[in-house]
PDB file of the backbone (N, CA, C, O) and the ligand in Angstrom, with CONECT records:
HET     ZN  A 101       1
ATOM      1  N   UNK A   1       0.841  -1.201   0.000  1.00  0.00           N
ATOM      2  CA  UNK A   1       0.000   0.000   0.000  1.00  0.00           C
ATOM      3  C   UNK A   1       0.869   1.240   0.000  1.00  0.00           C
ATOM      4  O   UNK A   1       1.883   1.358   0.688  1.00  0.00           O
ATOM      5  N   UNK A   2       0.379   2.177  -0.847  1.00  0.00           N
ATOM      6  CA  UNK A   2       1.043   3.654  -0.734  1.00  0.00           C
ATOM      7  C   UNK A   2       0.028   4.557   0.323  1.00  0.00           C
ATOM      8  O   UNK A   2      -0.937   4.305   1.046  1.00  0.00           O
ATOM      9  N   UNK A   3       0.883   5.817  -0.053  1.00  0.00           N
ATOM     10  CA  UNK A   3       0.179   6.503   1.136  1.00  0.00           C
ATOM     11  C   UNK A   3      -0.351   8.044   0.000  1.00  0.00           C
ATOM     12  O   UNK A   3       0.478   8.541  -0.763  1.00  0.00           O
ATOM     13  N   UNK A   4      -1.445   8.458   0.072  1.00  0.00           N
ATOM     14  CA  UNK A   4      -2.439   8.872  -0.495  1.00  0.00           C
ATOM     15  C   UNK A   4      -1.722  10.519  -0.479  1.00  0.00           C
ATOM     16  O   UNK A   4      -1.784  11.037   0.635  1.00  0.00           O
ATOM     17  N   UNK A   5      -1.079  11.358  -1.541  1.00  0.00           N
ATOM     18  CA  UNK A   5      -0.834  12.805  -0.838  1.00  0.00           C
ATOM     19  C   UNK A   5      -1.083  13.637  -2.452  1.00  0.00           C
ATOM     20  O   UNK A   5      -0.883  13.318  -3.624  1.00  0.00           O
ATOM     21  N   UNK A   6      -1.647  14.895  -1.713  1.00  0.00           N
ATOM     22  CA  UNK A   6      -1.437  15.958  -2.243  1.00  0.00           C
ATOM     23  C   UNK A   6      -1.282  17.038  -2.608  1.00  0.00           C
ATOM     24  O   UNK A   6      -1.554  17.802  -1.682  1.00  0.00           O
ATOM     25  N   UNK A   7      -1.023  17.489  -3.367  1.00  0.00           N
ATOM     26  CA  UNK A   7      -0.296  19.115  -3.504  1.00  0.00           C
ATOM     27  C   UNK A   7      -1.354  20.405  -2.971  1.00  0.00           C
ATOM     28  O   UNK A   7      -2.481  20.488  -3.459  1.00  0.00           O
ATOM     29  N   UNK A   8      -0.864  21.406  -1.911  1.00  0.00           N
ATOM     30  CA  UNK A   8      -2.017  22.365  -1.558  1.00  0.00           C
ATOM     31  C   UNK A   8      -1.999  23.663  -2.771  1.00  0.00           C
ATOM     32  O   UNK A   8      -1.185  24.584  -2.822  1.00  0.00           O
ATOM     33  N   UNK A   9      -2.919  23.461  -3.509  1.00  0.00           N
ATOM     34  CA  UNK A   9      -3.206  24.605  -4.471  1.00  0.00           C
ATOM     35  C   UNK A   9      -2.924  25.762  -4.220  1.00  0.00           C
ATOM     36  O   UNK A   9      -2.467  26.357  -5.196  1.00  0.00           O
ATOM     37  N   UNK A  10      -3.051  26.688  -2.770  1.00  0.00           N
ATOM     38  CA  UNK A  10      -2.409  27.540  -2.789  1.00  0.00           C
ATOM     39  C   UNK A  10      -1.111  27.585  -2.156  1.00  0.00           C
ATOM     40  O   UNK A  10      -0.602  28.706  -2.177  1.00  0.00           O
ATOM     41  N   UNK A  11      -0.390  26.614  -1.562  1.00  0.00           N
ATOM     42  CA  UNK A  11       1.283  26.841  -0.669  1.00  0.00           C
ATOM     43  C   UNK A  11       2.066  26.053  -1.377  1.00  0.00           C
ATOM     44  O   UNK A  11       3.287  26.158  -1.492  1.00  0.00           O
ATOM     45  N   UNK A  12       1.051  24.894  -2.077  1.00  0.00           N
ATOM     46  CA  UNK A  12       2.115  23.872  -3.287  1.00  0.00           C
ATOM     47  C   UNK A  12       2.506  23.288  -2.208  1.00  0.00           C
ATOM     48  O   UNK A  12       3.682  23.199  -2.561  1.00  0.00           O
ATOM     49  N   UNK A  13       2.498  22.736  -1.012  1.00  0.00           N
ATOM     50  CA  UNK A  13       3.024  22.105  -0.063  1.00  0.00           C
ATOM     51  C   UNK A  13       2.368  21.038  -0.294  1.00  0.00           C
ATOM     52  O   UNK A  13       1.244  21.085  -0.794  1.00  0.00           O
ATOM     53  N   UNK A  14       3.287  19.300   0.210  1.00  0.00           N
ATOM     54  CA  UNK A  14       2.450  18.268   0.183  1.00  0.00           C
ATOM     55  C   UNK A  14       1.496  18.162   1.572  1.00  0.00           C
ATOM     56  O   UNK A  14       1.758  18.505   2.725  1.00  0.00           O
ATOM     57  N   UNK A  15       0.464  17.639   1.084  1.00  0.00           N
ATOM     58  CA  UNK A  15      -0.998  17.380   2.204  1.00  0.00           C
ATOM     59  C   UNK A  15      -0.952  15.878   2.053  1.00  0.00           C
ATOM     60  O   UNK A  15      -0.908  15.480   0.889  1.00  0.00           O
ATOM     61  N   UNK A  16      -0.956  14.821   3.169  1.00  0.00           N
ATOM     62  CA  UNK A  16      -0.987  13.363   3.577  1.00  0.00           C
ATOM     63  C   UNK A  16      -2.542  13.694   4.097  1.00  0.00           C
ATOM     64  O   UNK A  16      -2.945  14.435   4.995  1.00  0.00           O
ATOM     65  N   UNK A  17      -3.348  12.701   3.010  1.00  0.00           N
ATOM     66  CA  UNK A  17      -4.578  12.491   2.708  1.00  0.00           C
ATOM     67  C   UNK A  17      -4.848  11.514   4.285  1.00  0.00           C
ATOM     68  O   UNK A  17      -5.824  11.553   5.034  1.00  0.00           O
ATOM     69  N   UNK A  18      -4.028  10.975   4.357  1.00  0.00           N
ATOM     70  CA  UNK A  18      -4.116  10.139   5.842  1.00  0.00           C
ATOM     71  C   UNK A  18      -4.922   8.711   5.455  1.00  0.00           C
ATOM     72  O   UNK A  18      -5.531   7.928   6.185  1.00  0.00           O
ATOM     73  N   UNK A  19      -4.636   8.697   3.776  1.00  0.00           N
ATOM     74  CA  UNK A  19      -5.479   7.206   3.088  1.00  0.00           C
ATOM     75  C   UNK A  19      -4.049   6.089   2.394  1.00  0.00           C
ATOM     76  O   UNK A  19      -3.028   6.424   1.794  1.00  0.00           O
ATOM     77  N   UNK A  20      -4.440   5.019   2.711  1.00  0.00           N
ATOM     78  CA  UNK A  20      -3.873   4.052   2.128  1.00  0.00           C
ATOM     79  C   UNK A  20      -4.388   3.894   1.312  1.00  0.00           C
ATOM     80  O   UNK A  20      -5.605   4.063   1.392  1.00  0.00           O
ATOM     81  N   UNK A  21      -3.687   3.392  -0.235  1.00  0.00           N
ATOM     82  CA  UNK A  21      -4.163   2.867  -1.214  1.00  0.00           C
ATOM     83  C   UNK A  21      -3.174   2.093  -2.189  1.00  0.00           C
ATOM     84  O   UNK A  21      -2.022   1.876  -1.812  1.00  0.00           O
ATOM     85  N   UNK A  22      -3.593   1.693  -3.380  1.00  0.00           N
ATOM     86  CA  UNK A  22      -2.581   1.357  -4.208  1.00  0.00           C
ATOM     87  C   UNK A  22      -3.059   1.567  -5.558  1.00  0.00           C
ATOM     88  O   UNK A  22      -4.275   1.515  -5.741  1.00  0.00           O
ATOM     89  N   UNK A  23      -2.081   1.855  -6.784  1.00  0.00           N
ATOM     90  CA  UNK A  23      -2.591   1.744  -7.442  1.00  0.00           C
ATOM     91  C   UNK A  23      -3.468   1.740  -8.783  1.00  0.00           C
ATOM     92  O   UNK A  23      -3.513   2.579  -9.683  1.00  0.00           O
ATOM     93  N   UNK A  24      -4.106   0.610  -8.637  1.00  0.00           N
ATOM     94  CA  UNK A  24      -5.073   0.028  -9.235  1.00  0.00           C
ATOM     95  C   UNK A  24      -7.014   0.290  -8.523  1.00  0.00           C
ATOM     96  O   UNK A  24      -8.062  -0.075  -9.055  1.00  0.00           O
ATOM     97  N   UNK A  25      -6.798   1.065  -7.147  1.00  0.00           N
ATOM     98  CA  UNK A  25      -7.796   1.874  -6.410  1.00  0.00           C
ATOM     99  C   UNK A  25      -7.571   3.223  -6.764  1.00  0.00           C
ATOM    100  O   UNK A  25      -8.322   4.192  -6.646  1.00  0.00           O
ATOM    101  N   UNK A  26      -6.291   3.131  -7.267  1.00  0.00           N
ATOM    102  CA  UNK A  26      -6.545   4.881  -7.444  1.00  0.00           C
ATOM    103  C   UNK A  26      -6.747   5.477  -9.102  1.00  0.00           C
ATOM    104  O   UNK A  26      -6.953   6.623  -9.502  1.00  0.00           O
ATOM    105  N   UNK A  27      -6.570   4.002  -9.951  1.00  0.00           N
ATOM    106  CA  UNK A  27      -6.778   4.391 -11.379  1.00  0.00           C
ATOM    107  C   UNK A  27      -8.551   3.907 -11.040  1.00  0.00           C
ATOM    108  O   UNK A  27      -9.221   4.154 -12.043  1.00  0.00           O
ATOM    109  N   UNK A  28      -8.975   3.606 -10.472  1.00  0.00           N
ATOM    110  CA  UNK A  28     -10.642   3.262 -10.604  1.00  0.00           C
ATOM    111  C   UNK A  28     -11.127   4.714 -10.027  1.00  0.00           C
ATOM    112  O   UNK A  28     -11.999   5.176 -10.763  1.00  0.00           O
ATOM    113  N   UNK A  29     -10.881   5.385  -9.159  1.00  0.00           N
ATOM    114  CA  UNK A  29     -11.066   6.641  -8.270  1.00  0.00           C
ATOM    115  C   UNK A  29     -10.532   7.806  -8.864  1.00  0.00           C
ATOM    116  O   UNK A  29     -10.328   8.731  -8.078  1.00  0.00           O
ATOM    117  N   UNK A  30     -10.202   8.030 -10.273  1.00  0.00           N
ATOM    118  CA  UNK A  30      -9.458   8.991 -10.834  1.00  0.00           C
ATOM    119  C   UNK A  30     -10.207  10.554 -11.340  1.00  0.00           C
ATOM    120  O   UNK A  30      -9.681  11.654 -11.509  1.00  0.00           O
ATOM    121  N   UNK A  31     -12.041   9.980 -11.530  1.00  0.00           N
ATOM    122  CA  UNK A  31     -12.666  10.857 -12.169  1.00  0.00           C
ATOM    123  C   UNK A  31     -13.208  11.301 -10.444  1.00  0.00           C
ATOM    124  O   UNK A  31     -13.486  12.499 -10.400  1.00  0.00           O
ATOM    125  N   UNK A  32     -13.309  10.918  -9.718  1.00  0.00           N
ATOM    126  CA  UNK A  32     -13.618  11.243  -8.116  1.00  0.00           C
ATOM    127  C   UNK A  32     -12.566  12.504  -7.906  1.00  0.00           C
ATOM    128  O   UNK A  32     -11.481  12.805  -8.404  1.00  0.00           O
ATOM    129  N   UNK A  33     -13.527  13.142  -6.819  1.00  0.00           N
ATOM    130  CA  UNK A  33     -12.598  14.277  -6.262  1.00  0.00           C
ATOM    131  C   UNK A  33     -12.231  14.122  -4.784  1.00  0.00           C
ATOM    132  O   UNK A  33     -12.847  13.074  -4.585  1.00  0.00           O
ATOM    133  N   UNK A  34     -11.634  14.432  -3.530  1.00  0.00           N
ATOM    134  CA  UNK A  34     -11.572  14.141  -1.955  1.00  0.00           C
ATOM    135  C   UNK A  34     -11.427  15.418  -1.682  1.00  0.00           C
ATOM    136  O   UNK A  34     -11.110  16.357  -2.412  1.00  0.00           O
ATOM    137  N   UNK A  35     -11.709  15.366  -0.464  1.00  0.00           N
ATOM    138  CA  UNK A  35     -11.971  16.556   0.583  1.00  0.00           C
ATOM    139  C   UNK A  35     -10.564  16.439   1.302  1.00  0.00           C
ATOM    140  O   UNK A  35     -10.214  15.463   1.965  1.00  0.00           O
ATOM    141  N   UNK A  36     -10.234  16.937   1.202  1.00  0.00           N
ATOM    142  CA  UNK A  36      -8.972  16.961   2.265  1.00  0.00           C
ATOM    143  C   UNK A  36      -8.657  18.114   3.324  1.00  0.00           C
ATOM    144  O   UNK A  36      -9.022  19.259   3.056  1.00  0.00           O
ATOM    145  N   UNK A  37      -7.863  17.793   4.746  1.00  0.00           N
ATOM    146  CA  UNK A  37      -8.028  18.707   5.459  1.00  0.00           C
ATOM    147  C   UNK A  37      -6.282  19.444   5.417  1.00  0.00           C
ATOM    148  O   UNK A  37      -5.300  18.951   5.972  1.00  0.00           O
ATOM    149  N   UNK A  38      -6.314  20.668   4.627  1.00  0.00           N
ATOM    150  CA  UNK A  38      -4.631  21.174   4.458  1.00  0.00           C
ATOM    151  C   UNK A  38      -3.879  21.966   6.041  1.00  0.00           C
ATOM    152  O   UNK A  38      -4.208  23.137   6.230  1.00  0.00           O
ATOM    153  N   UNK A  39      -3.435  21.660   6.527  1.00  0.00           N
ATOM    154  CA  UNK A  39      -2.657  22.036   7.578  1.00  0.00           C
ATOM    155  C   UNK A  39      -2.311  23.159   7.249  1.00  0.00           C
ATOM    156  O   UNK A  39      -2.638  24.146   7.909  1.00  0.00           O
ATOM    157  N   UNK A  40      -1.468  23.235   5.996  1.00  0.00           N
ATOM    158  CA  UNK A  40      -1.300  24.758   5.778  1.00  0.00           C
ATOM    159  C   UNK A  40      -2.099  26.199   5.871  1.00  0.00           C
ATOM    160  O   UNK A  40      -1.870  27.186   6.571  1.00  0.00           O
ATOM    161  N   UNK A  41      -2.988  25.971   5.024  1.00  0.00           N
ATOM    162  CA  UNK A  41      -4.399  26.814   5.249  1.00  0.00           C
ATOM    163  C   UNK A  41      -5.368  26.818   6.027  1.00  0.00           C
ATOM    164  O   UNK A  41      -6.329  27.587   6.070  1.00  0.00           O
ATOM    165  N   UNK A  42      -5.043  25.712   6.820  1.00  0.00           N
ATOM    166  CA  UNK A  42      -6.236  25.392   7.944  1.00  0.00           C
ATOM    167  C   UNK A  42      -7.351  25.502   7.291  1.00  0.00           C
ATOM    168  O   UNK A  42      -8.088  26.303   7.866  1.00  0.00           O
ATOM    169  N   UNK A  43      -7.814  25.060   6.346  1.00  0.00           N
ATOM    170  CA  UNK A  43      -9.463  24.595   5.764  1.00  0.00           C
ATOM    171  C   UNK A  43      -8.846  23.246   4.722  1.00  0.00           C
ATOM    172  O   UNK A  43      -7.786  22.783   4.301  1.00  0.00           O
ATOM    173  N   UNK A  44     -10.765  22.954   4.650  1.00  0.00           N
ATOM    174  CA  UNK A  44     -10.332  21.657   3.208  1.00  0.00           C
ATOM    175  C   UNK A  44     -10.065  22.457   1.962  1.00  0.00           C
ATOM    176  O   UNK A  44     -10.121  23.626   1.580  1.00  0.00           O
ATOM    177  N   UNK A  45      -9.709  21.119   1.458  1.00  0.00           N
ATOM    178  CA  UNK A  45      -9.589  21.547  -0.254  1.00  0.00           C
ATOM    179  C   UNK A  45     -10.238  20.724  -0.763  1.00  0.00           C
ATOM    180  O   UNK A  45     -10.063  19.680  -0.135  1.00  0.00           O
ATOM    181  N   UNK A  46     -11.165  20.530  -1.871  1.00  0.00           N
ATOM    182  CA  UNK A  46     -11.542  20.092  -2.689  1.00  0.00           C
ATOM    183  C   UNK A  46     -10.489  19.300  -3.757  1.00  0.00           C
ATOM    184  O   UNK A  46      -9.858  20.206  -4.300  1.00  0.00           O
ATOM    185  N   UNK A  47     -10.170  18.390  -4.127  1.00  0.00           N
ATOM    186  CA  UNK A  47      -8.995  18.314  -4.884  1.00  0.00           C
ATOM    187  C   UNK A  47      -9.015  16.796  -5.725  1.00  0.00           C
ATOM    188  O   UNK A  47      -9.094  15.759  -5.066  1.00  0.00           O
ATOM    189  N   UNK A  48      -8.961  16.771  -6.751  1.00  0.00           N
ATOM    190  CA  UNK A  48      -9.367  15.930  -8.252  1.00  0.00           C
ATOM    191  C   UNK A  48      -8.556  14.625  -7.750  1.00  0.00           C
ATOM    192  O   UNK A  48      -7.340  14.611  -7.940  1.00  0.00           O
ATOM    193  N   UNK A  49      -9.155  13.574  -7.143  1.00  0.00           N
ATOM    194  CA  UNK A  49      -8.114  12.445  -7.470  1.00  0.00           C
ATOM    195  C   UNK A  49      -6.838  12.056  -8.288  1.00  0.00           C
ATOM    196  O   UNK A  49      -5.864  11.362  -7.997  1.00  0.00           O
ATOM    197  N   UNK A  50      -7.169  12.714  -9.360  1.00  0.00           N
ATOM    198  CA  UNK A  50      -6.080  12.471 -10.890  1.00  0.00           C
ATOM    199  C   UNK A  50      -4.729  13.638 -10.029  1.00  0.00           C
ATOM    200  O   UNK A  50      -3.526  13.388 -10.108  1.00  0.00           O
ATOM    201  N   UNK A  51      -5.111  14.455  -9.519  1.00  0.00           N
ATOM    202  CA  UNK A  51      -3.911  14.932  -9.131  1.00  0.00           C
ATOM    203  C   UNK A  51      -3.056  14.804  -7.992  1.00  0.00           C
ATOM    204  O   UNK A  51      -2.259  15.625  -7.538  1.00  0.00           O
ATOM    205  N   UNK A  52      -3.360  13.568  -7.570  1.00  0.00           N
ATOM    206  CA  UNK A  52      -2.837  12.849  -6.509  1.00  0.00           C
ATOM    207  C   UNK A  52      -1.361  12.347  -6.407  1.00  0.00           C
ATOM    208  O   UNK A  52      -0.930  12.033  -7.517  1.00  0.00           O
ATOM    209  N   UNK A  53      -0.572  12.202  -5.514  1.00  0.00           N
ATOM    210  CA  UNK A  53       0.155  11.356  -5.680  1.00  0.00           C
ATOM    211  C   UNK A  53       0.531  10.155  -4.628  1.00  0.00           C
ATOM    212  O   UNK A  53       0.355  10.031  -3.416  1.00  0.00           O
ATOM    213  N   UNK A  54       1.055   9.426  -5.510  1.00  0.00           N
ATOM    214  CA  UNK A  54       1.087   7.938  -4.735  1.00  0.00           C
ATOM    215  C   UNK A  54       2.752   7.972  -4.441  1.00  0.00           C
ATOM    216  O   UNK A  54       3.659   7.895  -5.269  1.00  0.00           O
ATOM    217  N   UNK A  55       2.838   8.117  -2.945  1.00  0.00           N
ATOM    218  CA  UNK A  55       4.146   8.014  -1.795  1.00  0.00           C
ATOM    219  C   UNK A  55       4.066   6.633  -1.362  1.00  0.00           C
ATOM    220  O   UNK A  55       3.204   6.025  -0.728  1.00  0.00           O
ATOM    221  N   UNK A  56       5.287   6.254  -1.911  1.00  0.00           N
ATOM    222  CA  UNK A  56       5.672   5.017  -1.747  1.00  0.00           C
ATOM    223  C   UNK A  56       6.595   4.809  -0.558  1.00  0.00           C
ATOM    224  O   UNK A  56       7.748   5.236  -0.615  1.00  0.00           O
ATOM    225  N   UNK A  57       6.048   4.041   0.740  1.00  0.00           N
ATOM    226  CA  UNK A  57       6.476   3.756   1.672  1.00  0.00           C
ATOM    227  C   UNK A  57       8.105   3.631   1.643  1.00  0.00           C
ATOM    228  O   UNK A  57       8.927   4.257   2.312  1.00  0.00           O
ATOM    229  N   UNK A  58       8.281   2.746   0.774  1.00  0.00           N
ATOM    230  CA  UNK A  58       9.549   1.794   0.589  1.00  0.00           C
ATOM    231  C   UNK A  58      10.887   2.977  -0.099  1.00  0.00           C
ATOM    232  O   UNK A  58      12.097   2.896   0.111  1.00  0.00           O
ATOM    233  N   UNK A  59      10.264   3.857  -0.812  1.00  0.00           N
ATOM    234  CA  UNK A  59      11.264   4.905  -1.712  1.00  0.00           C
ATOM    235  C   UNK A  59      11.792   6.027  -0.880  1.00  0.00           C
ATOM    236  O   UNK A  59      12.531   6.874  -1.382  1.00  0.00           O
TER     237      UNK A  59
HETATM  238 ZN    ZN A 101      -3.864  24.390   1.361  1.00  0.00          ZN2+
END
């Protein structure tokens, strides 16, 4: 399993979605969007699955 992160639209900082996945869950979940909560800005973001990235434990 990877670990679910992504970029904050306005600080460009990475945001840890706090989701496991891999994948082949995340090419099925691609046209989906998630709510995420950005530390940076202290609110959610709205933010496109497809622009996700998959953090690989092991790398
Ligand atoms: Zn943000």
């Amino acid at each position: 399993m990877s670990r679910l992160v992504f970029r904050c639209p306005n600080t460009a900082n990475f945001i840890d979605a706090g989701v496991d996945t891999d994948r082949q869950s995340l090419a099925a979940a691609l046209s989906d969007a998630m709510r995420v909560y950005c530390p940076y800005c202290r609110e959610h973001h709205e933010l496109p699955i497809r622009e996700a990235i998959l953090e690989d434990p092991a790398a």
